[in-house]
N, C-alpha and C positions, 0 to 999 in steps of 0.2 A: 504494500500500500504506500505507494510516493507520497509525501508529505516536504510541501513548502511553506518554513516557517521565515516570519517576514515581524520580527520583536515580537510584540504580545501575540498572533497573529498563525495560525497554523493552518495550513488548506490542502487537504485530500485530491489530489487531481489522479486522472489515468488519461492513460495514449491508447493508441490502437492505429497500425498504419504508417505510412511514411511518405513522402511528398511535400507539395505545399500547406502550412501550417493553416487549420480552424481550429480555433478555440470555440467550444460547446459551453452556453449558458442553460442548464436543465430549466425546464416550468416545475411548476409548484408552489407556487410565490415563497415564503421566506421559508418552505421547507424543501424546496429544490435541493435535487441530489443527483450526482450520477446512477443509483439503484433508481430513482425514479426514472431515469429517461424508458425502462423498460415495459413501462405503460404507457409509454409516448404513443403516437401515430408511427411511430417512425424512430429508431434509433439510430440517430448519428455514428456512432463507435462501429455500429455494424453495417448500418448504409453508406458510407466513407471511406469508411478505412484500408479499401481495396485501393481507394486513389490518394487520400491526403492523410497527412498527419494529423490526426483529430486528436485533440486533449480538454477534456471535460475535466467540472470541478463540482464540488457541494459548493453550495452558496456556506458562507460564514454563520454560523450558530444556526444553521437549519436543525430542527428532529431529525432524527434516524440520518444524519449525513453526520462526517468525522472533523469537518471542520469549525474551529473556532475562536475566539475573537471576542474585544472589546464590542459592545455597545455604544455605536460613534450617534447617539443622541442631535447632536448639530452636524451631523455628515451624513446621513443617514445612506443616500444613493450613492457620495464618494468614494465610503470606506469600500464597498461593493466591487466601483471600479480601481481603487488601488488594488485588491485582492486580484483583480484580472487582468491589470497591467505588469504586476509586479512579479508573478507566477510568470506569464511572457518574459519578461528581464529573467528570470532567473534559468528560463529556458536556452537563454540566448537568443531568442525571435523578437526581431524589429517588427518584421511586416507581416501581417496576418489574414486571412479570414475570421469572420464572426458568424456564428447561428445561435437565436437565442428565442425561447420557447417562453411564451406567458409572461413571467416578470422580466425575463432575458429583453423583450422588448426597450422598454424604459430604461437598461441597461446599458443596450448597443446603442440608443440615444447619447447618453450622457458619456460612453464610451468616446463618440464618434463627434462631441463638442473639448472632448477633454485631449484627445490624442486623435484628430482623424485621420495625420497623415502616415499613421500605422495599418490602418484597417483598408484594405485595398478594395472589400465589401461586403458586406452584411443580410443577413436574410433571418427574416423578424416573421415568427411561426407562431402563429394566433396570438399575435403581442396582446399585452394587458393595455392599459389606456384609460380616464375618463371617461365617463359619462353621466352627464345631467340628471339621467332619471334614476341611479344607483349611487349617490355621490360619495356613500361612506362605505359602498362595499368591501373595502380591501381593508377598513379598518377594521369593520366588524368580523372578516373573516380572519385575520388575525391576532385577532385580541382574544377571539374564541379558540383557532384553530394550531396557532403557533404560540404564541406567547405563557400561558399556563403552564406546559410542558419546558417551554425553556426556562420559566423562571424558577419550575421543581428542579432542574439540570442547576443550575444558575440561580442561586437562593440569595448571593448582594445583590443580584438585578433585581428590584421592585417591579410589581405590576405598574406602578404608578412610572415608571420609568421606559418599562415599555408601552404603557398607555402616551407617552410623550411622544418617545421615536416613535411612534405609527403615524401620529396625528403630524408630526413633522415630516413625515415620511408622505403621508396618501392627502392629508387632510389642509392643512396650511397652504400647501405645495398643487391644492390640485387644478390644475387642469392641463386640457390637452392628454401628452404622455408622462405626465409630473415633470420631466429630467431636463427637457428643453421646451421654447416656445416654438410658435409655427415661424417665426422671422429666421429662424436659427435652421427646420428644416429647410425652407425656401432659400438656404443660400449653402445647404449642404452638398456637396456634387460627387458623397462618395457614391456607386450604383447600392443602392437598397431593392432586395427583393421579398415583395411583402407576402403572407397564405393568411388571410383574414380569416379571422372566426367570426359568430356571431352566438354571442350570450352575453349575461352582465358583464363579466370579469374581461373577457376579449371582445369590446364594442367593435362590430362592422364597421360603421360609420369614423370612429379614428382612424384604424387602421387605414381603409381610402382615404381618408383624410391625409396622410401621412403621406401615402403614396399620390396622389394629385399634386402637394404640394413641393416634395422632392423634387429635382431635377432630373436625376438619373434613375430613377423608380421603376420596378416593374409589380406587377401582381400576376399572381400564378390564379388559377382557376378555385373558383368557387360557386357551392361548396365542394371542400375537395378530401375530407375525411369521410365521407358517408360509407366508401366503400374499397375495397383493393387495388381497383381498377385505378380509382382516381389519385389514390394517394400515388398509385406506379408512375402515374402521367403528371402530377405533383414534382413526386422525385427527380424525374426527369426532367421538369425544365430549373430543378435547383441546381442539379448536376451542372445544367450547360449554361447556365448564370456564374456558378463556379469555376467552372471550367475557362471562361473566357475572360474571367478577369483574371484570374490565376496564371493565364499568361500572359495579359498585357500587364503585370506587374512584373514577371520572370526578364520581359523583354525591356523594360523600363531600368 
């Protein structure tokens, strides 16, 4: 079990593969794990790994994931992207791919405002997002579904403390993709390729949102989990979204 420790800071990642480097952000919101990617639509480690270096991580104090960390209260999305930039340095990789799943979203956002001239491109898989008529869901889903279990793990962290960073986290912070504004997507020009969902947690409507406002945007077919078929023809145009930035970064 690879483990990258970065001062207080300790994170469980795995590889699979070899090639041009993705880093895999797991869904699950703040209980994201590599063991979860296995109830994905689709597992990166094993849908990848034949062509790229794929290396996934547990998000920082997730349940059932090995990684963990300080509670960065007024950092809340930074500390996140330190933990996935700083795993890349340690790796030795400058320049990367990104795929991130649900919270991975809001991730590869803030990712791609904090360092974008690393990420050569991104593909955001039923990203999470705002919406209007849900506005506190992500708080109330983990105030109930994540927070109680970390703070039994984690007994100096208060509820009262994780009731802060959430509200700082989803709540203060919201709208749009929390991590950046739409001025910030509209002048991003890394290629983003977006797989919209449609439920509270993964708003359809941001995610086209996201992608109309991008420059270099695409959108894969929707909907495109309903069944085998679709997720194969999914796959396939991630593959060849992959694929051709992966060389026009090789040749650059």
């Amino acid at each position: 079990m690879p483990i990258f420790e970065n001062g207080p800071v300790r994170i469980h990642y795995e590889e699979a593969g070899s090639g041009f480097p993705l880093l895999v952000i797991p869904g699950g919101g703040l209980n994201a794990t590599i063991a979860g990617l296995a109830s994905h639509a689709f597992n990166p480690l094993e849908a990848f790994g034949d062509t790229y270096r794929v290396i996934a991580l547990d998000l920082r104090n997730a349940n059932g994931g090995t990684s963990e960390g300080p509670l960065e209260i007024e950092r809340t999305w930074d500390g996140f992207t330190d933990d996935q930039l700083g795993l890349m340095d340690h790796l030795g990789i400058d320049r990367f791919m990104v795929m991130g799943f649900c919270i991975g979203g809001p991730m590869i956002w803030n990712m791609l405002k904090r360092a974008g001239n690393r990420v050569v491109a991104a593909v955001l898989v039923h990203p999470s997002g705002y919406s209007s008529a849900v506005p506190d869901i992500f708080y109330q889903n983990n105030i109930k579904g994540w927070g109680p279990e970390f703070h039994a793990r984690r007994p100096e962290i208060t509820m009262a403390m994780i009731a802060e960073y959430l509200d700082n986290m989803y709540t203060k912070r919201a709208d749009f993709v929390f991590t950046v504004d739409r001025d910030f997507v509209r002048t991003c020009h890394t290629p983003v390729l977006v797989l919209p969902d449609d439920i509270p947690a993964h708003p359809y409507a941001t995610a086209m949102e996201t992608a109309l406002l991008a420059p270099n945007a695409q959108v894969s077919l929707y909907p495109w989990k309903e069944n085998a078929r679709k997720i194969d023809l999914a796959l396939r145009h991630i593959r060849g979204f992959m694929a051709m930035n992966a060389a026009i970064s090789s040749r650059n």
